[in-house]
Every structure is written in structure tokens, then in C-alpha cells.
C-alpha positions in Angstrom: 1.5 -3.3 -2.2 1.3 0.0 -1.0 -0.8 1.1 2.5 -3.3 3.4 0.0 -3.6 0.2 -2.2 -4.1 -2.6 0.8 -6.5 -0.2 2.1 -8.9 0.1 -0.4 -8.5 -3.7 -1.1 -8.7 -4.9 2.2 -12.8 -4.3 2.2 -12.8 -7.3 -0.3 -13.5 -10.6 1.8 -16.7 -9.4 3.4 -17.9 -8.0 -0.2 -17.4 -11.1 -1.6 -19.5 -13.0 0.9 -22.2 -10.6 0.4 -22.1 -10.4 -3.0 -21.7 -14.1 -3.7 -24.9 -14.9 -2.0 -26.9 -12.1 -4.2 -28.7 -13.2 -7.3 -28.3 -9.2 -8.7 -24.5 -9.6 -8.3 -24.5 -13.5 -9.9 -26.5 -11.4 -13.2 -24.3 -9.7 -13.3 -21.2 -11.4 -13.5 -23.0 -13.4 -16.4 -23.1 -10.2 -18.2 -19.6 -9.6 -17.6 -18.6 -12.4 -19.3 -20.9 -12.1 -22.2 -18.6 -8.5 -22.4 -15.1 -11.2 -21.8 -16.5 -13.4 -25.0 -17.1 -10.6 -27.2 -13.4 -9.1 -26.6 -11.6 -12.6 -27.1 -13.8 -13.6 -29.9 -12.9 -10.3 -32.0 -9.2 -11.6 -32.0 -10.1 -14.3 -34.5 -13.0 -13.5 -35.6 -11.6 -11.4 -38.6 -8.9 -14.5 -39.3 -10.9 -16.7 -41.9 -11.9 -13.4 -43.5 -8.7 -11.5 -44.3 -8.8 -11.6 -48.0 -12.5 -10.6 -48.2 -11.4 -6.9 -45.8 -8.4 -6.7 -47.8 -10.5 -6.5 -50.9 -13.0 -4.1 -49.5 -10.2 -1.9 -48.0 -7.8 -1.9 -51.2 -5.3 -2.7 -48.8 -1.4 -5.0 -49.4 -0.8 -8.1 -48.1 1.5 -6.1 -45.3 -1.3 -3.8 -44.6 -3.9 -6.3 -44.0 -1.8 -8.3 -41.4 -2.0 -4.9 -38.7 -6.0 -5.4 -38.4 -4.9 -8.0 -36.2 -1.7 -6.9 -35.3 -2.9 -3.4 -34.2 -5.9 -5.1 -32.1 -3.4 -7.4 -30.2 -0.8 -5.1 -29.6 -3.5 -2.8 -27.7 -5.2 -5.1 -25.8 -1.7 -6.8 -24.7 -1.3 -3.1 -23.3 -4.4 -2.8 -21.6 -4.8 -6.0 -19.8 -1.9 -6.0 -17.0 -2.7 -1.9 -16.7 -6.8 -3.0 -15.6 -6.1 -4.4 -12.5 -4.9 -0.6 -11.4 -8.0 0.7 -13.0 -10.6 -1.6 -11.7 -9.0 -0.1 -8.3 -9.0 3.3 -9.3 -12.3 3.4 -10.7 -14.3 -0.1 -9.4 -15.2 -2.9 -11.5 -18.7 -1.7 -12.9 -17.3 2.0 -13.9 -14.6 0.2 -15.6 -16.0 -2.6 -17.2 -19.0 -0.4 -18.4 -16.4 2.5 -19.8 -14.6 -0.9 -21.5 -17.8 -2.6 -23.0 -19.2 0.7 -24.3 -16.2 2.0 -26.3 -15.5 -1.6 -27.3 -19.3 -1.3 -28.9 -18.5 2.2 -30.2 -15.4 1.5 -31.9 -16.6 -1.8 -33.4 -19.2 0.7 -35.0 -16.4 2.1 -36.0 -14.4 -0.7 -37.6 -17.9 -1.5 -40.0 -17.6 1.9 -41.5 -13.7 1.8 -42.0 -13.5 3.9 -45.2 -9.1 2.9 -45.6 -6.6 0.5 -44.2 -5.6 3.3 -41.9 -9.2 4.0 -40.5 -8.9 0.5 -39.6 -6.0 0.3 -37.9 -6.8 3.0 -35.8 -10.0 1.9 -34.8 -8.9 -1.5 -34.2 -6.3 -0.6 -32.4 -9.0 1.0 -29.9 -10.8 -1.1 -29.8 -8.2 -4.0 -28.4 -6.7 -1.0 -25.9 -10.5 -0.1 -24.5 -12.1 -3.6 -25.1 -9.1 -5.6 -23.4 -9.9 -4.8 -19.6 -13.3 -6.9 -19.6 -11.1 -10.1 -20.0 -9.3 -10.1 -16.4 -11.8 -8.4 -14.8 -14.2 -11.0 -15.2 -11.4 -13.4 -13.8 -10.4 -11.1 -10.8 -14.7 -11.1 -9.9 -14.9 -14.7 -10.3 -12.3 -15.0 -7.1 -13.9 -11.9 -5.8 -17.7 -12.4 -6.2 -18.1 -16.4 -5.4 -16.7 -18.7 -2.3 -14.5 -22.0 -2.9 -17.7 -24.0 -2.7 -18.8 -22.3 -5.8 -15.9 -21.1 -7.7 -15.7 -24.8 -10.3 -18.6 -24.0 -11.5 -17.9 -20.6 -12.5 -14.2 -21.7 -13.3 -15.8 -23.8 -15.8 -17.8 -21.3 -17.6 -15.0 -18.7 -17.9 -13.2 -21.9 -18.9 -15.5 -22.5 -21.8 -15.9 -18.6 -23.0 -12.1 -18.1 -22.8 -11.3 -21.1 -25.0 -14.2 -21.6 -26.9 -14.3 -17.8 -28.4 -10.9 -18.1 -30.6 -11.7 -21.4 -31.4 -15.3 -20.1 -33.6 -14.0 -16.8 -33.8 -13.0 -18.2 -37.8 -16.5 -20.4 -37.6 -18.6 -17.6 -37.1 -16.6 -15.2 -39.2 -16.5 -17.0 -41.7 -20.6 -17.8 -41.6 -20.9 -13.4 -41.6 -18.3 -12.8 -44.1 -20.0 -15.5 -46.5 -23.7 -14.7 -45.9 -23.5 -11.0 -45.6 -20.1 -9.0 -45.6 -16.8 -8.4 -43.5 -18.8 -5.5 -42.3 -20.8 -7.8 -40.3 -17.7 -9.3 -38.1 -18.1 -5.7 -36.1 -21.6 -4.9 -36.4 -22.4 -8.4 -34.7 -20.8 -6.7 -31.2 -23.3 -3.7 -31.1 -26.3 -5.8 -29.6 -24.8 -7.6 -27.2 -22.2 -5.2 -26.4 -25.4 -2.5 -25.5 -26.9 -5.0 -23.4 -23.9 -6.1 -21.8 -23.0 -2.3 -21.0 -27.0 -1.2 -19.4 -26.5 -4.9 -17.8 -23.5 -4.4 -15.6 -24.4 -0.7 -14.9 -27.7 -1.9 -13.1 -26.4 -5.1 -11.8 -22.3 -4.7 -10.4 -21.7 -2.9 -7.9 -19.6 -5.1 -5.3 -16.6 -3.0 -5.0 -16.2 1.2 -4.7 -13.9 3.1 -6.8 -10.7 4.8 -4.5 -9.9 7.8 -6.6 -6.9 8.5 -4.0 -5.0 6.5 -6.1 -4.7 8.9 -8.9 -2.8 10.7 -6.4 0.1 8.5 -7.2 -0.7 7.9 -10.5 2.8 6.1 -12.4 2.3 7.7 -15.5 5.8 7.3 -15.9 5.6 3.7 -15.8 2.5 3.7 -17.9 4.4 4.5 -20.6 7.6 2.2 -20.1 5.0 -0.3 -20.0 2.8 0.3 -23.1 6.2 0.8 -24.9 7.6 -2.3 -24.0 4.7 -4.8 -24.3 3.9 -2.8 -27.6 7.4 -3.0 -29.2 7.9 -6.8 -28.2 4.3 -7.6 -29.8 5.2 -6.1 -32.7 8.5 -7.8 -32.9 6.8 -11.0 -32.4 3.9 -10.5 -35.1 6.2 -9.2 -37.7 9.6 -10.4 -37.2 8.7 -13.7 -38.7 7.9 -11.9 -42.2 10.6 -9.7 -42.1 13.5 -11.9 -41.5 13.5 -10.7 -37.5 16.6 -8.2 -36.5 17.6 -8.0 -40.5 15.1 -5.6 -41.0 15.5 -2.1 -39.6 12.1 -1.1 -38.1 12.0 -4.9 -36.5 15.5 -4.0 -34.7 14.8 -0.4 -33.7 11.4 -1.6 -32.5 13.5 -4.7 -30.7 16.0 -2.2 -29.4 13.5 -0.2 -28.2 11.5 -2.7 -26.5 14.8 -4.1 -24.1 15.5 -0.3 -23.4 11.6 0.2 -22.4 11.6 -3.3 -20.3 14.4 -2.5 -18.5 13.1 0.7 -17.4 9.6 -0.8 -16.7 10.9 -3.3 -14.5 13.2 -0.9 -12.6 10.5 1.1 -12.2 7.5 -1.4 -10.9 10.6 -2.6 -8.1 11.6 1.3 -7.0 8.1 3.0 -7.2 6.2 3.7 -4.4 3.0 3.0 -6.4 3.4 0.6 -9.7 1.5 0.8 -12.4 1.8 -2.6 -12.1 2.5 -4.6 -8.9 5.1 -7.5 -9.9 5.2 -8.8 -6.0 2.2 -11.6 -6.9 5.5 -13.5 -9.0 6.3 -14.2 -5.5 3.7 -16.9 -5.0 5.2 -20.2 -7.0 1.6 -21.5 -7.7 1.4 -18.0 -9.6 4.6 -18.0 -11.1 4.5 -21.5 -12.6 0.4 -21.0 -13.5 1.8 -18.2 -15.3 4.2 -20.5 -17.5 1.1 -22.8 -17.5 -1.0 -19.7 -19.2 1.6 -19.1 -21.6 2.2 -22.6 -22.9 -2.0 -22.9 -22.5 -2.1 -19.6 -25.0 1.0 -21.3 -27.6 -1.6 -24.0 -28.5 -4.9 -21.8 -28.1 -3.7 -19.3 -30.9 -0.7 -21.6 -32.6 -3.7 -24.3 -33.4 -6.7 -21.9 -34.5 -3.7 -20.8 -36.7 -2.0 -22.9 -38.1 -5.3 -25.7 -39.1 -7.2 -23.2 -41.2 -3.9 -21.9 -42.4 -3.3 -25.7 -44.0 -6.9 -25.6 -45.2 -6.9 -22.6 -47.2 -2.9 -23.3 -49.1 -3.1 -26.8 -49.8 -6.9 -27.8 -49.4 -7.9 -24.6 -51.1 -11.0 -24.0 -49.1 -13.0 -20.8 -48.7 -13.9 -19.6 -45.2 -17.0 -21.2 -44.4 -15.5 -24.2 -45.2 -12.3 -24.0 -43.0 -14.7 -22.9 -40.0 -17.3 -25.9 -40.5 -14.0 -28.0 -40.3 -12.9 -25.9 -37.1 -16.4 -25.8 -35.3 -15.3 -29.2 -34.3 -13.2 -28.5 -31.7 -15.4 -26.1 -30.5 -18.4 -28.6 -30.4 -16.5 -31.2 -28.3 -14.8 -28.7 -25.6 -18.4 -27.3 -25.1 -19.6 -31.4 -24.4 -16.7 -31.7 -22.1 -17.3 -28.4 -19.7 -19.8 -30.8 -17.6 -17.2 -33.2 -17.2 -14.2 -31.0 -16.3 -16.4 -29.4 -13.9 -17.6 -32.7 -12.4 -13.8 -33.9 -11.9 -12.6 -30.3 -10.7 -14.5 -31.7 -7.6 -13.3 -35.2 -7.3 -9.6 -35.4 -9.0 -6.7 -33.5 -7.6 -6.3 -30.6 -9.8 -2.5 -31.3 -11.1 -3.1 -34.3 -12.4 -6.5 -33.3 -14.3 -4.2 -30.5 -15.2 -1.6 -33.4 -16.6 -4.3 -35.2 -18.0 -4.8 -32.0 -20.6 -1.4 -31.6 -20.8 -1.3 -35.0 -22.4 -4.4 -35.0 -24.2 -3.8 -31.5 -26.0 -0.3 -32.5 -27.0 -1.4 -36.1 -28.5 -4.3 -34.4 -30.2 -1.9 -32.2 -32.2 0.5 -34.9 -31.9 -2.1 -37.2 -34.4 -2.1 -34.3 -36.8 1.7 -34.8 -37.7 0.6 -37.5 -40.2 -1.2 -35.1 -42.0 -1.5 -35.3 -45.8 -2.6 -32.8 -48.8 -5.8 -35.1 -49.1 -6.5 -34.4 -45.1 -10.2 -32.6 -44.8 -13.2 -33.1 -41.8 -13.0 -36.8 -41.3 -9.3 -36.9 -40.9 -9.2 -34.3 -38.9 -12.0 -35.0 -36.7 -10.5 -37.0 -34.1 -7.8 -35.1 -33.6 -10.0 -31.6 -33.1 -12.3 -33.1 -30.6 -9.3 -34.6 -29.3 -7.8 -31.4 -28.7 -11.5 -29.3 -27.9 -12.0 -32.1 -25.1 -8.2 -31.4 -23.4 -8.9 -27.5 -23.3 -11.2 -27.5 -20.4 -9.1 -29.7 -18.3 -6.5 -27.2 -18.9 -8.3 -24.4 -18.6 -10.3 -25.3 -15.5 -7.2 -26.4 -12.9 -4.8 -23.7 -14.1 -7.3 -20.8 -13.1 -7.3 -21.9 -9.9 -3.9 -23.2 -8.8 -2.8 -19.9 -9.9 -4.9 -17.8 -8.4 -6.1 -19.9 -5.5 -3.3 -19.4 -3.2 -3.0 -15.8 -3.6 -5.2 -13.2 -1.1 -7.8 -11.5 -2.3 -6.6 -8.2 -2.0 -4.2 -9.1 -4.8 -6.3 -11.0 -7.3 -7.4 -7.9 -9.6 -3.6 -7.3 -10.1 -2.5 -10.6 -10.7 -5.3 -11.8 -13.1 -4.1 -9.1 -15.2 -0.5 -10.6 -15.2 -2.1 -13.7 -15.9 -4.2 -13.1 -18.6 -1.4 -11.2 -20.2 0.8 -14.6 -20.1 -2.2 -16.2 -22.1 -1.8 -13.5 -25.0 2.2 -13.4 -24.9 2.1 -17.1 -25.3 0.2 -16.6 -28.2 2.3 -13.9 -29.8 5.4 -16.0 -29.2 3.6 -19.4 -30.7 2.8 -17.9 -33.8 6.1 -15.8 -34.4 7.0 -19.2 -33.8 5.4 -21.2 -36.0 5.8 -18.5 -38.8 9.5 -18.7 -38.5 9.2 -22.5 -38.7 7.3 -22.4 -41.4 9.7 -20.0 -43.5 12.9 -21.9 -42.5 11.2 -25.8 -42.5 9.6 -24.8 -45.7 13.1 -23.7 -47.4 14.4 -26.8 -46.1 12.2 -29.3 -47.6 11.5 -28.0 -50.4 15.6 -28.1 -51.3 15.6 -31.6 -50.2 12.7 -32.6 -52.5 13.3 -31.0 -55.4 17.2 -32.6 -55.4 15.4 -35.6 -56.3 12.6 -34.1 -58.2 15.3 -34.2 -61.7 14.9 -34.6 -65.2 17.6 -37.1 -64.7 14.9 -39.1 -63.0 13.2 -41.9 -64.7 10.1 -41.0 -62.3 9.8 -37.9 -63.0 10.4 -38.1 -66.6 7.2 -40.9 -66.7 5.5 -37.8 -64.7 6.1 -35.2 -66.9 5.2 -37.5 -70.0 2.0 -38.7 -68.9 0.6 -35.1 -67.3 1.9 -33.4 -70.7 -0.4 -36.1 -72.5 -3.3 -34.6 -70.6 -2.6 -31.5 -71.4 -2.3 -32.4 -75.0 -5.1 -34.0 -75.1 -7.4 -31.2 -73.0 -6.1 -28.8 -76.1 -3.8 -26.9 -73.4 -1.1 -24.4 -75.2 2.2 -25.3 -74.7 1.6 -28.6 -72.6 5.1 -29.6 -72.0 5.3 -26.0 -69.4 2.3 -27.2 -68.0 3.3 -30.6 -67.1 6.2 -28.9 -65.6 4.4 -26.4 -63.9 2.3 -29.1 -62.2 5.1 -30.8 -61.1 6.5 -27.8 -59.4 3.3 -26.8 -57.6 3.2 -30.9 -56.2 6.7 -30.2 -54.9 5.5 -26.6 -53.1 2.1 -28.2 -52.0 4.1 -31.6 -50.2 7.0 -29.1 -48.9 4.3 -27.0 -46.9 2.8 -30.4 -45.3 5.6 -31.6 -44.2 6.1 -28.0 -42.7 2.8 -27.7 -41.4 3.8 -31.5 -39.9 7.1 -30.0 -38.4 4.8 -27.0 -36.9 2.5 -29.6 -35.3 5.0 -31.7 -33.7 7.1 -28.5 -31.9 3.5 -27.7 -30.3 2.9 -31.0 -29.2 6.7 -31.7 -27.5 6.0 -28.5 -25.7 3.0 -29.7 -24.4 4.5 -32.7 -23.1 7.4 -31.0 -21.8 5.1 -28.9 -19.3 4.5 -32.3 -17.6 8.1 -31.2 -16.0 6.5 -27.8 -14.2 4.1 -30.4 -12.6 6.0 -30.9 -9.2 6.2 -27.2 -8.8 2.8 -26.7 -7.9 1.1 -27.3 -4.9 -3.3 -27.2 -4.2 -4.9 -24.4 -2.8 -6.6 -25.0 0.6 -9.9 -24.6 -0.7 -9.2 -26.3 -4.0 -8.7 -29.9 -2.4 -10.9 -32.4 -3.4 -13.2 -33.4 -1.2 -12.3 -36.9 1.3 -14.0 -39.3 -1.0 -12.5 -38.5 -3.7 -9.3 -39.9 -2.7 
């Protein structure tokens, strides 16, 4: 870190103590993360409700997919760039600058006229909204001692996981009760309050303007350009066949030229956009492939269930996010208990104990079926809701923990940015599965789905009875039909099944990362817990 940087930073102990010990200051950290859940929410909140803004917009099927692509993209961009800003400006000048425009452009977004209106203002409001996420986890180390920092771990715990798992619940509740419109104009209320909040309540660190003295405008751009190109590789490479399609390989071969020149120019520069040196620390390094493997099952799972719900179960959006508020409902019961054994349990083996539980909860969704709805599906959601806190809780701080303070605004960026790549790379992932898996099986079943078949002539013979006899035209193509949509519908379950099971074995393969880490000095359990 640079002496102008370590400077300004080095201030940050004795504000902490002060601040941690004012009830102003603890008010206003709450309202910072009211401001965190609003900007992780709005990344699934529009996900049950694509068709319905799709509809309203006029837009294609390839349009649509960019007002989430566009909003993910941007924040991916913003979030390793706020730890800078929160230097250069101070927390409460940046986080009210982020809440506002994040309330102005979600204004915005309601009164979308076209697909491109969208995009655009989407796309601002990821970039302007995406620094309140790791600056709430940057004050959290800042703001509160040792002694105090589970219980707070456990409420940005719950906010972080719990907002993508009801973004679909709640969006689907708007969408159906009033009108996409509603999935934006539910952030101006909040988002005003949350914006007056912080400016009368933060004020626990001072902005150093020197810093824009050395600016690295240069490696701004190498880094917007090379997180933005390998997002957008990652979110459309899946549809279009990856490097086979032109604008996926100029964007891919435009992403490795911009990373190289990023990371040549965070190690050379004097001052970084972007200070890489925190990799240094193993607890930070491996909490970082912790985030990333924690961000694979956040996204991959609040994808891929409601995906299965609405193309074989054929449900509308309320539905799928009545069926998905379970997972919500038990990792809310289970905060009091992850916080409870932060305390008592070593926190890499509460942290194995998630690892375990998320992947057998997605694990027990391999035996999924086309007739699979809430009750089948219950256990393993609240399965998988009660693992996410003891993830969520022990990675925050074993991999931030052991790092100084004057280094945590910088390096909860980087870590907040694993959590999103993880989920850009788990569904790119899943959606590549799903194309190839889906090819695969349905080949393999319809070489014994034949008219040479005894079976499947009975099959055919009795459904083109029912046809006959329900005064259907042309029965015989409608038995057939049939019989061709049961092959696609049993092909895509034993893809979603295939999808499921690559989640969970990567789960249980971060068991291995486990001897890597070691516990902070204040994170150790107390004697009697041993």
C-alpha cells in the first residue's frame, strides 16, 4: 500500500473504538445494510418475473436476458473499485452518493419506455448501487471490536444470503399483485430513508481527497474492461455456443488482453486502483475461493429450482416463490443458532459443517422427479437455507480476521467480488450443462422411445384412444406429440438432476481447502468451548 494510502488509513483503530461504542454510529450501520439488502435483492428480484417485463417492454428472448446481465456486469465493476472510493471520499459520502442514485435509477427502471431504456438504467443502477455491498462489510470490521463482531457477522450473514434467496418470492408477490413496475418502485422508500439515514448517522471515517492526486484512471479502465468482458462471456457464452460465436470471442479476446494489462498494472503502479497485496494473507486467499464456491450455490440454486418449476412443473411466479420462500424461512430460524455457535465451535469446522450440509441439501434434490413440487422439496430447501449461515458466518471472518485494518475496505471489495464471480461462473456453468446434458439424454431416450417398441406402441394406442374419444382432430399426431413432449420433459430432469449433483461434489470438494486456513486471534472460541 502506498505511504498516502497507509496514512489516511492508519487513523482507523482508534475510530473504530470510538465508533463502536456509539449508539449514532451502531444506527447507522443498520441503515447501511438496509442500503446492502436493497442492492443484492435487485439481482433476483426481476428473475421469477422475466416474461411479464418482456411483455411490457416488447422485447426478444436475447433482449430480455441483459436486464440482468447489464445489472451484473456493472455492479461486478463497481464493487472491487469501492474500497478506493470509500478512501477517497469516506464511507457516508460514498454510501449516500451510492444509495441515492441507486433510488434514482430504480425510478428510472419503473418508467423504462424500451428494452434499451432498460438496459441502460439497469446497467446504472448495478454500477452506482454496487458499492453499498462491501462497504457495509469493510464497517462491520471497522465500526465494532472482536467481542461484538458475531453478532453483526450474523446479520450481514442473513441480509447477504437471504436477499437472492426472496428476491423471486417477493418479485413474484409484486409482479402478480400489481406489475413488473413495482420490482423498482419498491426501492424508493427505503432507499430515501436509507440515504437521509446514513447522512445524519456515519461519520466514522474522513474523506483524503489527496488521493485523486494519483488517481489510476488508467487502471480503471483495464479493470472495468476486463471484469466487464469476462461477465459477459460468462452470462452469454452458454447461449451462444461460447468462442463459436463472434462477439463471445472478441469480447473473450478482449477480456485476456484487458486482464493482462490490469494485473500488470495493479503490480507496477504506484497507486492501484486496486491493491492486489491482501492475496498475500492465505486466510484471504483461500476465504476468497471459499466466497466463490459460497456464490456457485447462492446464485446456481436460486437458479436452477425455479428454473425446474416453471419448464416441467409449469408454475407461474408466485407459485415458484411460495415454493422458494422456504429456504429463506429456515436460514432466517437458523441466524440465532449460527451465531450462538460462532462463539463456542471453532470456526473451520462450523465452516465444514455447511460445507456438508449445503452440498447434501442439493445432493437430496438429485432424485428429483417431474411430479416434485413443495413437500418434496421441502426438506431439502430448509436443508440448504439452514447450511447458509454456517457458511456465511465463519468465512466472513476467517477471511477478513487476520488481515489489518488499514486494509479491510480494499479487501472486502475483492471479496465480495469472488461472491459474484462465483455466481457468474455457476450459472454459465450450469447453462452449459444443461445444453450439453440435455442433448445427451434426450439421444439416449428417444433410441429406445421406437415405433419398433411394443411399449411404446401400447403408448401411443391408448393416448390416441383419448384423443379419439375427447373429439381431438387428427388423434394419432397427438398421441405422438405427447409422447415427444414426455421424452423432452424426463430429458430436462435428469439434466436438472446432472446440474444438482456437479453443485453438490463441489461443495464437498471444498472440504479439501479446510487445512489451509488457520483462526484469527480474536476469532478463537472462548476456553470452555473446547
Amino acid at each position: 500500500m502506498t505511504a498516502v494510502t497507509a496514512t489516511a488509513a492508519a487513523p482507523v483503530p482508534a475510530a473504530a473504538k470510538k465508533a463502536g461504542s456509539s449508539t449514532r454510529e451502531t444506527l447507522g450501520f443498520f441503515t447501511m445494510v438496509v442500503g446492502m439488502f436493497m442492492a443484492i435483492l435487485d439481482i433476483q428480484i426481476v428473475s421469477s418475473s422475466i416474461s411479464e417485463i418482456q411483455a411490457g417492454l416488447s422485447a426478444s428472448p436475447d433482449e430480455i436476458s441483459w436486464v440482468q446481465t447489464a445489472y451484473l456486469i456493472a455492479e461486478v465493476v463497481m464493487i472491487p473499485l469501492s474500497g478506493f472510493l470509500s478512501r477517497l471520499f469516506s464511507t457516508r459520502i460514498l454510501f449516500v452518493v451510492s444509495a441515492a442514485s441507486f433510488t434514482l435509477s430504480s425510478v428510472a427502471c419503473a418508467m423504462a419506455w424500451n428494452i434499451e431504456s432498460m438496459i441502460l438504467f439497469r446497467a446504472v443502477q448495478g454500477f452506482l448501487g454496487g458499492a453499498m455491498i462491501p462497504t457495509v462489510f469493510a464497517a462491520s470490521f471497522i465500526l465494532f471490536p472482536p467481542e461484538r463482531r458475531a453478532g453483526v457477522s450474523v446479520l450481514i450473514g442473513l441480509v447477504a444470503t437471504m436477499a437472492p434467496t426472496i428476491g423471486p418470492t417477493l418479485g413474484g408477490y409484486l409482479t402478480q399483485a400489481f406489475s413488473w413496475h413495482w420490482l423498482f418502485l419498491i426501492n424508493v422508500v427505503p432507499g430515501v430513508i436509507v440515504t437521509a439515514g446514513v447522512w445524519f448517522l456515519v461519520d466514522f471515517d474522513k474523506p483524503n481527497f489527496s488521493l485523486f492526486k494519483g488517481f489510476d484512471f488508467a487502471g480503471l479502465g483495464l479493470m472495468a474492461t476486463f471484469l466487464g468482458s469476462l461477465e459477459y462471456v460468462f452470462e452469454e457464452g452458454p447461449r451462444y455456443d461460447w468462442l463459436e460465436d463472434h462477439a463471445i470471442f472478441t469480447f473473450a479476446v478482449i477480456g485476456v488482453l484487458a486482464g493482462i494489462g490490469f494485473f500488470l498494472r495493479v503490480l507496477t503502479a504506484k497507486n492501484p486502483i486496486v491493491d492486489l497485496r491482501a492475496f498475500a494473507d492465505r486466510n484471504f486467499a483461500v476465504g476468497c475461493l471459499f466466497s466463490l464456491i459460497i456464490g456457485v450455490g447462492l446464485y446456481g440454486a436460486v437458479y436452477i429450482v425455479p428454473l425446474f418449476l416453471a419448464r416441467v412443473r409449469g408454475l407461474n411466479s408466485l407459485q415458484i416463490g411460495e415454493i422458494m420462500f422456504v429456504t429463506g424461512l429456515f436460514q432466517f430460524a437458523s441466524a440465532p443458532i449460527a451465531g450462538m455457535l460462532s462463539k463456542k465451535l471453532d470456526l473451520r469446522v462450523m465452516l465444514g459443517i455447511g460445507l456438508v450440509a449445503f452440498g447434501t441439501g442439493v445432493y437430496l434434490m438429485t432424485w428429483i422427479t417431474a411430479d416434485w413440487s413443495f413437500w418434496e422439496l421441502f426438506w431439502p430447501q430448509a436443508i440448504r437455507g439452514m447450511s447458509l449461515m454456517l457458511l456465511f458466518l465463519p468465512i466472513n471472518t476467517l477471511a477478513l480476521g487476520t488481515l489489518p485494518p488499514d486494509k479491510i475496505k480494499n479487501a472486502s471489495g475483492l471479496y465480495n467480488l469472488m461472491r459474484n464471480l462465483g455466481g457468474a461462473f455457476g450459472l454459465a456453468g450450469i447453462n452449459t450443462v444443461m445444453i450439453d446434458r440435455a442433448a445427451f439424454h434426450t439421444s439416449r431416450i428417444a433410441d429406445h422411445v421406437t415405433m419398433t417398441n411394443p411399449q411404446v406402441q401400447a403408448m401411443v394406442g391408448n393416448l390416441s384412444q383419448k384423443f379419439t374419444a375427447a373429439g381431438v382432430g387428427n388423434p394419432d399426431l397427438a398421441a405422438v406429440r405427447t409422447l415427444d413432449n414426455m421424452v423432452l420433459q424426463q430429458s430436462q430432469v435428469l439434466t436438472f438432476a446432472d446440474c444438482l449433483l456437479l453443485m453438490a461434489l463441489l461443495f464437498y470438494a471444498g472440504l479439501l481447502l479446510m487445512p489451509l486456513l488457520r483462526m484469527p486471534k480474536q476469532a478463537k472460541p472462548p476456553a470452555e468451548a473446547h
